[in-house]
N, C-alpha and C positions, 0 to 999 in steps of 0.2 A: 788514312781511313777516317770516314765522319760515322757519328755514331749518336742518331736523337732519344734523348731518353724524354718520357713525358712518364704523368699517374696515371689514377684509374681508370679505367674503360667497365664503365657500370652501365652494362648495358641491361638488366630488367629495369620492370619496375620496384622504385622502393615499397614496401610494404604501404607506407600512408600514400601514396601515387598508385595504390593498384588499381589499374583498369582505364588509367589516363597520363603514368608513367611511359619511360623512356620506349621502353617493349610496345606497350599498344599505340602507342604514335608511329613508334617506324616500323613493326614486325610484316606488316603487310604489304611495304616495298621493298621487304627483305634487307634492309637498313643499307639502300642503294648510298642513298647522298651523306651518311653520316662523315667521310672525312671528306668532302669537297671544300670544307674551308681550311685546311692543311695539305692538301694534296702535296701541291707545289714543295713546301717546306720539308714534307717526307720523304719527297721526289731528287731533293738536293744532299740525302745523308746514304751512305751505303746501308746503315741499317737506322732500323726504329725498334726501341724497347718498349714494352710497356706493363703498365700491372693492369691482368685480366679479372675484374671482380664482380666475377658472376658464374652463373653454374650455365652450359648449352644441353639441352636435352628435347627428346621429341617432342613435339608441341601436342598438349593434352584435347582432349575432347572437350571437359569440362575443368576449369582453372578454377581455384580460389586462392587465395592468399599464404595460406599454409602449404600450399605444392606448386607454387610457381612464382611467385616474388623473388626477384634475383634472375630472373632465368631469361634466358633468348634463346630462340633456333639455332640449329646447325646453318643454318643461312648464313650467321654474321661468319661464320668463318673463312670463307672465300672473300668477305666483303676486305677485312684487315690486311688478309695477304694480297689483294689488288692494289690497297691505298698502300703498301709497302710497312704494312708492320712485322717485323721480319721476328721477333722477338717478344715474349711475354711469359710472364711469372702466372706460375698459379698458387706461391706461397703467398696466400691472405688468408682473413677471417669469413672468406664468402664463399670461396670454392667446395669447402664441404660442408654447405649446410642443408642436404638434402642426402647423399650418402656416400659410398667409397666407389661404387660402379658409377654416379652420377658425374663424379669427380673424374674417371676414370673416362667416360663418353666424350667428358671436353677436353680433355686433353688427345683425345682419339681423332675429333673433330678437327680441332686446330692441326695438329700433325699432319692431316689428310690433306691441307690445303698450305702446306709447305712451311707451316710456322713454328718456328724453334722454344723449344718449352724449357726453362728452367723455374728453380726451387722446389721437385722432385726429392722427395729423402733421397734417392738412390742415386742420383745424381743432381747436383742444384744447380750444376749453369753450361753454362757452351761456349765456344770457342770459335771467333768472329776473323775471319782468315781476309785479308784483301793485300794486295802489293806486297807480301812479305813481313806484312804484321800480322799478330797474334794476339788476338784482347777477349780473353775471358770474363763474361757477365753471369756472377753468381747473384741467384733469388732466395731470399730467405724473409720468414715472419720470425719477430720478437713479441706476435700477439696469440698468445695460446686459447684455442677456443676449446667448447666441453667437449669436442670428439675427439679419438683420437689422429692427432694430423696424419697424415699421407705424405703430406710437403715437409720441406727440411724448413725447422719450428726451433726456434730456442736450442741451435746447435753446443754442446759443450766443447772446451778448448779441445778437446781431442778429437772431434769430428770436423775442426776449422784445419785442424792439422793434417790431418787424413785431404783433407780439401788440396792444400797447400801444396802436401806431397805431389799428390796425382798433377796437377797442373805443372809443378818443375818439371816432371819425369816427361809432359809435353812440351817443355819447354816453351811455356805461355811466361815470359814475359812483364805483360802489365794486365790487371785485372781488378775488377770495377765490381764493389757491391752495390746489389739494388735488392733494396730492405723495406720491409714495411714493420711500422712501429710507432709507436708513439700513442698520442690520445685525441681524437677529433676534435677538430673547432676552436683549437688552441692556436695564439702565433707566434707563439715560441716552445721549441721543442722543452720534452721534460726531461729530470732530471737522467730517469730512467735512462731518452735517449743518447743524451751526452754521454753517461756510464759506457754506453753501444759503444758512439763513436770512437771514444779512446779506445776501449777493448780492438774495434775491427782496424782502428790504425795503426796498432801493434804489431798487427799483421804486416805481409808481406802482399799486401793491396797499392792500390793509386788514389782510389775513389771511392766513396760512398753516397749514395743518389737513393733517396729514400721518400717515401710515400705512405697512405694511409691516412693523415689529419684530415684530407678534403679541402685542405686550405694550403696556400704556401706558406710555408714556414722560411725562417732563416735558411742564410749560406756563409761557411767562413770555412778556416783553418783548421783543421783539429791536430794537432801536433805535426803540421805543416802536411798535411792531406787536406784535401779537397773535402767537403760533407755538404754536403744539400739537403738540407733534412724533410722538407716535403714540398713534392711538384704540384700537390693541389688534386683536384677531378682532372680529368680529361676529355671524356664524356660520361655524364648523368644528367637528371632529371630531379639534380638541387635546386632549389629556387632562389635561395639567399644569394644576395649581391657578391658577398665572401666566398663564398663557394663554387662561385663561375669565373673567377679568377688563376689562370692557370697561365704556363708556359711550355715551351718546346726547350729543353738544355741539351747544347750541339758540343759535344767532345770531339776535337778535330787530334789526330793523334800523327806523331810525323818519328819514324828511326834515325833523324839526325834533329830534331827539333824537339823543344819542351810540348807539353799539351797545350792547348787552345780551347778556352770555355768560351759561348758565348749560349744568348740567350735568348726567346723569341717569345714574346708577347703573344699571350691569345686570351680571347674572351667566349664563354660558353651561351651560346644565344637561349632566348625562351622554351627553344626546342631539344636543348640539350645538346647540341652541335658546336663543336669548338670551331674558330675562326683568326685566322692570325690577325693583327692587332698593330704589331709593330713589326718595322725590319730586327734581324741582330745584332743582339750590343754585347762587346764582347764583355766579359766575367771577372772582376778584376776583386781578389779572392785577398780579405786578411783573416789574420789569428781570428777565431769565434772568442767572444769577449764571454764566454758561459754563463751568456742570460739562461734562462730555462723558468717554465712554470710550474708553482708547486701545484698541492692535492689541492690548494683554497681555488686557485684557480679553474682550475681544471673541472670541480665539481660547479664553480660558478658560469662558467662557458656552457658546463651541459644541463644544467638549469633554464638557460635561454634557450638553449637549443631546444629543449624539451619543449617549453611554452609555445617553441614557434614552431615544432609539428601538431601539437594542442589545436593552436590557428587553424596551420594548414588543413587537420582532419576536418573543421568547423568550417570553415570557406567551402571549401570543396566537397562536402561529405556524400554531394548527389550524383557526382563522377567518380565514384567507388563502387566497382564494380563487386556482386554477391557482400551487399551489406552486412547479409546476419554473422558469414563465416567471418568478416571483417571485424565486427564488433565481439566477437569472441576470441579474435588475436589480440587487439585494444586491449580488452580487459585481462587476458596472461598476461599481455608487456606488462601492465600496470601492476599486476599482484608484483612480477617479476621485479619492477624499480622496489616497490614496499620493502619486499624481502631482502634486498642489499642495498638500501641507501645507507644506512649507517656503515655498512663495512666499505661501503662503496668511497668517504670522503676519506680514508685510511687507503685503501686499496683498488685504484680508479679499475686496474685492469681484470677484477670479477664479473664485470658485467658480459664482461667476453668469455672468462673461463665456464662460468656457469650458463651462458644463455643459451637455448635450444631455441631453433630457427620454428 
């Protein structure tokens, strides 16, 4: 069995992109061509995973920033299951930032058009059948946001176990988390997620393949398990050089053979269209050396980051579409940073617990 995991699929626009973001460039050819520069490489794995981070809901009459940033059609959901995305998480910090029926429509969506959904509380993953193998992919956030999740969020040891159970009793075998976690813009996982990785290697897992930063992060060993700690974007409508850097990771799994990583280069073009890059090279995996970046970091990275939406808003502020409602989101985020920066260089991941979309 081949099995490609890639990140996120951010498919609106971002908030500072609205109105000339990833949604209003492709919405209107129903985002025919977004995987034509992967086809191929999707076409060569029995399945394709990916992290879905965006809300689909009907397309509005009148849009502003505050009710459809993050968002695309029910369109793209035929578009993924054509390019062979057979698989997607909707455990993030993006799928309910509009409400619980919202959340519920895309997942409805996707379903409708044959695509397998995990990191649901009620059940977080699924069970990937081909020649006699069995490969369970469980979707889980370690990034808690102000509502209350829907998805399976900061599971306790006794709901990993309750997990654990159900899949022996199907006798699954080998089984692969895909996590998101960690801190944006960083390129080296934090301390936090190292904490993760040991905890989920204790498990009775193979893998852990993780997402969320927007950038790649490291890959090594975590007590002689595989961890990837972040595949990057996959498709969005980042502009930074670091942020279009992504890849395709091919788990090749065989019942009389060890597993097989290898790896496939891609680059996310202007338009926010990923593109392979290189052939695959296979994965050759040691002990993680537990680099990790602390809070100094972390709040240094999103200090640039910051500056360089600043930019962005400043360049571009006349392809913003319903300025005024724009300039009234500008100015919440901005009360919103004031009000936790100081707890923020202590406790990076408030900005998520507290933030309302």
């Amino acid at each position: 069995m081949k099995i490609n995991f890639v990140g996120d699929l951010i498919f609106g626009d971002q908030p500072v992109k609205f109105g000339y973001g990833f949604d209003s460039q492709h919405s209107s050819q129903a985002y025919a061509s977004v995987f034509d520069g992967v086809r191929q490489a999707f076409g060569a794995a029995d399945f394709t995973v990916a992290n879905f981070e965006a809300v689909i809901k009907p397309r509005m009459a009148r849009t502003h920033v505050s009710n459809w940033s993050m968002c695309c059609d029910q369109s793209v959901a035929p578009v993924l299951a054509d390019a062979g995305v057979s698989v997607v998480s909707v455990a993030n910090n993006h799928t309910m930032d509009y409400s619980v029926g919202d959340y519920q429509y895309t997942i409805a969506q996707l379903q409708a058009a044959g695509i397998r959904i995990i990191g649901q509380k009620e059940c977080p993953y699924t069970v990937l059948s081909q020649d006699g193998e069995r490969v369970a992919v469980i979707g889980v956030s370690y990034i808690q946001v102000a509502h209350t999740p829907a998805y399976f969020c900061n599971p306790t040891d006794e709901q990993w176990q309750a997990v654990m159970e159900q899949l022996e009793a199907q006798q699954v075998a080998k089984r692969i988390v895909y996590v998101h976690w960690g801190s944006e813009f960083i390129f080296h996982p934090t301390q936090r997620q190292l904490e993760i990785a040991r905890s989920l290697t204790r498990l009775p897992i193979d893998a852990v393949v993780g997402h969320h930063p927007h950038i790649l992060q490291a890959k090594g060993l975590v007590q002689a398990k595989p961890v990837v700690f972040s595949l990057g974007n996959f498709v969005s409508d980042y502009w930074q050089e670091r942020a279009r850097k992504t890849e395709i990771l091919r788990l090749t799994t065989d019942l009389q053979l060890s597993d097989h990583y290898e790896t496939i280069a891609c680059k996310i073009d202007e338009n926010g269209i990923p593109h392979v890059v290189e052939e695959a090279l296979s994965l050759q995996l040691s002990e993680y050396d537990d680099t990790v970046s602390d809070n100094r970091e972390v709040a240094t990275q999103r200090s640039v980051l910051r500056k360089e939406y600043m930019c962005e808003f400043l360049r571009h502020f006349y392809k913003i579409k319903g300025k005024l409602q724009f300039a009234r989101w500008v100015i919440s985020r901005l009360l919103f940073i004031v009000k936790y920066h100081r707890l923020e260089k202590t406790r990076p991941e408030i900005i998520y617990e507290k933030y309302q979309h």
